[in-house]
C-alpha positions in Angstrom: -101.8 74.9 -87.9 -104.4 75.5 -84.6 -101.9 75.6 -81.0 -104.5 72.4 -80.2 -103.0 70.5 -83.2 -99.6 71.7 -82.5 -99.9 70.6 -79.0 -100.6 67.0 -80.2 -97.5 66.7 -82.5 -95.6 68.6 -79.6 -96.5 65.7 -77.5 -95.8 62.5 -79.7 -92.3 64.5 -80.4 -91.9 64.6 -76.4 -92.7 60.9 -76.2 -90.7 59.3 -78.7 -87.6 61.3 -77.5 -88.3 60.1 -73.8 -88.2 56.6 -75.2 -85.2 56.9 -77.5 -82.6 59.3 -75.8 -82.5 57.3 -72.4 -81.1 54.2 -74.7 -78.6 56.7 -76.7 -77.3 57.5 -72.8 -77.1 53.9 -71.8 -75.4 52.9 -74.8 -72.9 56.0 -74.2 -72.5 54.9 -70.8 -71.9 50.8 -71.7 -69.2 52.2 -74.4 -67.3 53.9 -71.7 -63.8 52.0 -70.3 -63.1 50.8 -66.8 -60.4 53.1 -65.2 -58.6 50.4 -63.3 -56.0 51.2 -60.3 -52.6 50.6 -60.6 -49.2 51.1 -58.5 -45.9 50.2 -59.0 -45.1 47.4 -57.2 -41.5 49.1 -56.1 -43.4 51.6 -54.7 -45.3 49.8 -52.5 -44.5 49.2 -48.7 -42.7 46.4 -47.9 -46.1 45.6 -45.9 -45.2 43.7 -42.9 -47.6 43.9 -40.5 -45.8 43.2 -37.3 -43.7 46.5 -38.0 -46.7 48.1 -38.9 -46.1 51.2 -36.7 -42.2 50.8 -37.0 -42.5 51.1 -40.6 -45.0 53.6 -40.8 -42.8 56.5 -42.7 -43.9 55.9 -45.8 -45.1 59.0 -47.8 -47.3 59.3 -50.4 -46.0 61.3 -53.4 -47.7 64.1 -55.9 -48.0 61.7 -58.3 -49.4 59.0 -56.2 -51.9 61.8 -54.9 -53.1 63.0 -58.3 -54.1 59.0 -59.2 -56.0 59.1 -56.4 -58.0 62.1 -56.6 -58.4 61.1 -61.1 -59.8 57.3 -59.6 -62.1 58.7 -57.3 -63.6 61.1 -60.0 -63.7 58.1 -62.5 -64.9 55.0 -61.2 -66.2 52.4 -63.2 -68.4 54.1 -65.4 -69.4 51.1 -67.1 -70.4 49.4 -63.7 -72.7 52.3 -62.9 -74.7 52.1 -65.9 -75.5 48.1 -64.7 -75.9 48.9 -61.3 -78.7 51.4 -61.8 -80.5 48.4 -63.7 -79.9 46.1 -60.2 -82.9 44.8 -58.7 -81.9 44.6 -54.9 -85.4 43.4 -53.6 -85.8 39.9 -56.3 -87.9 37.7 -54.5 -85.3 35.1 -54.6 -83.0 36.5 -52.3 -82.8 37.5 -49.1 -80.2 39.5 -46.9 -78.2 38.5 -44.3 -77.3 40.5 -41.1 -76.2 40.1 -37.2 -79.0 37.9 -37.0 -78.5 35.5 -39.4 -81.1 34.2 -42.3 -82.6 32.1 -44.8 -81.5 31.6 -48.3 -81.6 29.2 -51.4 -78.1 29.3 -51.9 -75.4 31.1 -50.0 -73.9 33.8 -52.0 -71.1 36.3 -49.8 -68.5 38.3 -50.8 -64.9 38.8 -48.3 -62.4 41.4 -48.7 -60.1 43.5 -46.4 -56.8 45.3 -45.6 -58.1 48.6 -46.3 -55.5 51.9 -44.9 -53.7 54.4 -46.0 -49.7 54.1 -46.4 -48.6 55.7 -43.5 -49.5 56.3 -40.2 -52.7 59.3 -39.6 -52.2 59.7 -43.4 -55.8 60.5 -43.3 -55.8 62.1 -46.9 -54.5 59.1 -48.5 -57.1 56.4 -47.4 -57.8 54.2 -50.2 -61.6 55.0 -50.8 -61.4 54.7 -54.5 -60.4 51.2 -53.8 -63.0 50.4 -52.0 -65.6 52.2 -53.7 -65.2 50.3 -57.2 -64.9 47.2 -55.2 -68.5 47.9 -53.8 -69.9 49.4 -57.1 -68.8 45.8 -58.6 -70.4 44.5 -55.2 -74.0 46.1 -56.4 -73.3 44.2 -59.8 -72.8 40.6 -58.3 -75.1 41.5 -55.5 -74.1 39.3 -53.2 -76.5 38.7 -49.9 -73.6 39.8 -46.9 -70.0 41.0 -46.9 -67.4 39.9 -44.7 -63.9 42.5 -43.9 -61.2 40.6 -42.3 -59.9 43.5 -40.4 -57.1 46.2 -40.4 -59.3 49.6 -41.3 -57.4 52.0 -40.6 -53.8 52.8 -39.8 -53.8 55.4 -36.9 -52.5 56.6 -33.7 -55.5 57.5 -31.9 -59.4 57.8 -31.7 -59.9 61.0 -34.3 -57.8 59.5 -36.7 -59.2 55.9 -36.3 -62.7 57.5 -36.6 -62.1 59.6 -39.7 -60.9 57.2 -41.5 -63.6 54.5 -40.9 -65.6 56.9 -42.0 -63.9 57.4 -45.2 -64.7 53.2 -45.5 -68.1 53.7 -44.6 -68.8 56.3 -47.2 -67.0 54.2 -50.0 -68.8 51.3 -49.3 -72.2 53.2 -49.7 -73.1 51.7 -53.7 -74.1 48.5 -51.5 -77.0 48.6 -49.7 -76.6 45.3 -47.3 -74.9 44.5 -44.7 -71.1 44.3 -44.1 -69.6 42.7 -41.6 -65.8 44.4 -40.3 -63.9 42.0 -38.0 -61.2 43.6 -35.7 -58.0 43.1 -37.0 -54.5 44.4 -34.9 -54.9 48.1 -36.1 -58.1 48.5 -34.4 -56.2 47.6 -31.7 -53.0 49.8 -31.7 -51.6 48.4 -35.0 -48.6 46.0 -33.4 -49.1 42.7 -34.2 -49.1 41.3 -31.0 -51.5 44.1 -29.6 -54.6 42.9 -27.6 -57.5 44.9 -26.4 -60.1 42.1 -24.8 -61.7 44.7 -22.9 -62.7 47.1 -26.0 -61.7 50.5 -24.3 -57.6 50.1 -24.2 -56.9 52.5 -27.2 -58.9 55.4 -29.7 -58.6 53.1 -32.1 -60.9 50.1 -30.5 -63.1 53.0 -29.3 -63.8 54.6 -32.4 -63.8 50.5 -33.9 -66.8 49.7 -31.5 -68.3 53.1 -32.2 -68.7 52.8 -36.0 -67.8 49.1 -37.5 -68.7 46.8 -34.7 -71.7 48.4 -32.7 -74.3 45.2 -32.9 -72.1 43.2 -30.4 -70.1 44.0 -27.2 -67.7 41.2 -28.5 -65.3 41.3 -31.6 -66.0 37.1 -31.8 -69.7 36.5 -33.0 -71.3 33.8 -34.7 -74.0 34.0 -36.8 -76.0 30.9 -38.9 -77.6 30.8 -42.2 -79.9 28.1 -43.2 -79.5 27.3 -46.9 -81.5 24.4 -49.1 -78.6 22.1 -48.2 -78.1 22.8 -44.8 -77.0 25.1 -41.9 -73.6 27.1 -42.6 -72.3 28.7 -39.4 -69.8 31.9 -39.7 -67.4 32.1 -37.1 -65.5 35.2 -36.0 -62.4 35.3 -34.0 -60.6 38.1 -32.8 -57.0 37.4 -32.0 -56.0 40.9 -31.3 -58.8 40.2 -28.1 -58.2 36.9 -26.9 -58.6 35.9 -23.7 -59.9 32.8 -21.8 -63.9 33.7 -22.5 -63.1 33.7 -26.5 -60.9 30.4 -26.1 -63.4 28.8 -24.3 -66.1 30.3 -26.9 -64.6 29.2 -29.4 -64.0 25.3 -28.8 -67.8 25.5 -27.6 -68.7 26.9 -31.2 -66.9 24.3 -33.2 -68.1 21.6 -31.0 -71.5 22.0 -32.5 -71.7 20.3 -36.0 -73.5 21.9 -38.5 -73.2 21.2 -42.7 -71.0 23.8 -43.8 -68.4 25.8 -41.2 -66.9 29.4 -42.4 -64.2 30.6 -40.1 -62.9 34.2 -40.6 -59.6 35.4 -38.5 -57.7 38.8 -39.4 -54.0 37.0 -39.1 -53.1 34.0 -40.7 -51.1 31.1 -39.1 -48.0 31.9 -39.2 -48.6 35.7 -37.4 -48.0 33.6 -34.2 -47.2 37.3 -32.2 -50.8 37.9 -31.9 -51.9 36.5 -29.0 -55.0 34.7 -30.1 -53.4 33.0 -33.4 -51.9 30.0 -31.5 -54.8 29.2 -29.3 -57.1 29.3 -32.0 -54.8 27.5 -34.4 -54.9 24.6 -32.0 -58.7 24.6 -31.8 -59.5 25.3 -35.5 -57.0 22.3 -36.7 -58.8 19.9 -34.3 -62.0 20.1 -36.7 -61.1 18.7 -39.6 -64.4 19.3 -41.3 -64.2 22.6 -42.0 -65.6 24.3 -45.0 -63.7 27.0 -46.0 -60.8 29.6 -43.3 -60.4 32.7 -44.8 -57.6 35.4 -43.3 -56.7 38.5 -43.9 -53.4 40.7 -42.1 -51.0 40.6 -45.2 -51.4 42.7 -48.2 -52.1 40.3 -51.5 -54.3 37.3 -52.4 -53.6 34.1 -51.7 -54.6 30.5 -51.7 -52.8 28.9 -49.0 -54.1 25.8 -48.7 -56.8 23.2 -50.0 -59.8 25.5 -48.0 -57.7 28.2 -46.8 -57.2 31.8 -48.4 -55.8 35.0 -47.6 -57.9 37.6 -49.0 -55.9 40.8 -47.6 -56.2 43.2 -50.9 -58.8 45.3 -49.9 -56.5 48.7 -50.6 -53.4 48.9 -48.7 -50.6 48.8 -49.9 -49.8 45.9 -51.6 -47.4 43.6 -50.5 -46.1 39.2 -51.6 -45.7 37.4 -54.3 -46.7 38.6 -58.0 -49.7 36.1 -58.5 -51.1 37.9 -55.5 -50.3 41.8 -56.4 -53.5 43.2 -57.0 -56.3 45.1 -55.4 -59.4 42.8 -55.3 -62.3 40.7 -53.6 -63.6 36.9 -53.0 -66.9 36.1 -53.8 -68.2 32.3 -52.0 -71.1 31.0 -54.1 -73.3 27.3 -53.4 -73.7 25.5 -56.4 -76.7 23.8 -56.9 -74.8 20.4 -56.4 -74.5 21.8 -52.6 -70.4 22.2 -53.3 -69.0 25.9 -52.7 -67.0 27.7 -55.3 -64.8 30.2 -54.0 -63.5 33.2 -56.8 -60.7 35.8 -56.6 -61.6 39.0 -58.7 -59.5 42.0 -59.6 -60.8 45.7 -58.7 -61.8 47.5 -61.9 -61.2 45.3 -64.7 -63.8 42.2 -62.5 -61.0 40.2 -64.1 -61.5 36.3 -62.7 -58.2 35.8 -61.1 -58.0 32.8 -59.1 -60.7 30.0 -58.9 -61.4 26.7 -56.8 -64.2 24.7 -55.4 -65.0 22.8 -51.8 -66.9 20.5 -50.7 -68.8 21.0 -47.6 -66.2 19.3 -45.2 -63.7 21.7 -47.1 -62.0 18.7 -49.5 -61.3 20.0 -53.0 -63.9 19.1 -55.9 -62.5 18.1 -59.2 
């Protein structure tokens, strides 16, 4: 045989194997199990948030330690292999920032409550949480996030600043943007902590520095126009209330629009932060609204007809057993206009919890 006609087979070998061992890898990869996160619920602090720095002597054992470092050196292997197959630039969708947007149909995703144990317990920030929440994230592909707050649990601005950056990095398998609201440990982790000003701690420093730096205010609003009609998103901060956000925020409400998302870190009944009264009163004056989603306590929870608590981003969890798990919310428009609202677990993308709204936030059989 002539080295030209060796050279041809040589190639045809080459080819075929190009075409058939990339499918022997993906099908290797699509066979491999989720590692999902567990931790005993005994274990877990007793997660009260106005004790947070009180109670902040919890410790993280060897054990716990070792699960942490296996998850982040085995996360959701499966997911990977069908996230490298996501298109992030279909036509059909479009991303949504600071500025707001334009989109069929609305499609976001909210989580938060993400810190470690203990307070300055740098080494035991839950990024593998986060990061197979995200990887799931470039799966569902959703056009924004939305954190409800509480990203770190620390006692000044190094701390606070290394372990945002720990979130940041975790977060990295989505590409889009990701909006974190200020919750009371970016103020100085008490409950009824405000900083209004956004220079009274480290911890709001380092918070304007890395996770808020497109506004000088923790409240925003931002608008996106969908097929069947404007939704508005509106941020409060009650851990930076004063008489300007008060003010802002009856001005906000008072313009109608079709759909109304409101996002606050503490719920209604954390009445010690100083801005959950206040804009209790204002919010419960607008009957119309779409869908209130909280954060501040550590489990899921569907409080109400279009209220939810959507706190188990990865710290440690905390309330009743429905609730006990480490997971996400993803909003979606139906076509009919109505807005479905789904709970899934971290890992295992098990559905969890699932309801639908209409846009003036009454239930949909």
């Amino acid at each position: 045989m002539s080295s030209q006609t060796f050279g041809k087979y040589e190639r045809s070998i080459l080819f075929f194997a190009s075409l058939f061992i990339p499918a022997v890898l993906l099908a290797a990869c699509n066979s491999t199990g989720n590692n999902t996160h567990t931790m005993d619920k005994d274990a877990a602090e007793n997660n009260d948030a106005d004790a947070a720095i009180d109670e902040g002597d919890d410790t993280v054992t060897p054990d716990q330690e070792s699960l942490a470092d296996q998850e982040r050196t085995n996360q959701g292997d499966e997911i990977d292999a069908w996230a490298d197959q996501v298109d992030r630039n279909e036509s059909n969708n479009n991303w949504i920032g600071p500025d707001g947007g334009s989109v069929d149909r609305l499609r976001f995703v909210a989580f938060g409550d993400v810190r470690p144990p203990a307070i300055d317990q740098d080494d035991a920030y839950p990024s593998h949480v986060v990061n197979q929440i995200f990887r799931q994230l470039a799966v569902r592909n959703p056009q924004f996030v939305i954190g409800v707050g509480d990203w770190v649990f620390a006692s000044d601005y190094n701390h606070a600043k290394t372990q945002m950056q720990f979130l940041l990095d975790a977060e990295k398998p989505y590409a889009h943007f990701v909006f974190h609201i200020m919750g009371n440990h970016e103020c100085n982790g008490w409950t009824d902590s405000n900083c209004p000003e956004g220079d009274e701690t480290g911890q709001v420093r380092a918070y304007y520095e890395l996770l808020w730096n497109f506004s000088t205010k923790p409240y925003f609003r931002f608008d996106v126009q969908t097929s069947f009609g404007d939704a508005k998103f509106v941020i409060t901060a009650p851990n930076a209330w004063n008489s300007a956000q008060e003010d802002w925020l009856r001005r906000t409400l008072n313009d109608p629009t079709p759909y109304t998302f409101i996002l606050r870190h503490e719920p209604p009944d954390a009445t010690r932060a100083p801005g959950v009264g206040p804009s209790e009163t204002i919010i419960k004056s607008h009957k119309d609204n779409t869908l209130i989603i909280y954060g501040h306590v550590h489990h899921y929870e569907h409080l109400s007809t279009n209220e939810v608590i959507s706190g188990n981003g990865g710290a440690p969890l905390s309330g009743p057993d429905s609730g006990h798990f480490f997971g996400y919310l993803l909003v979606e428009q139906l076509f009919d206009g109505n807005i479905q609202v789904s709970e899934y677990k971290e890992g295992s993308d098990e559905l969890k919890d699932r309801f639908v709204l209409g846009p003036n936030g009454k239930a949909v059989n």
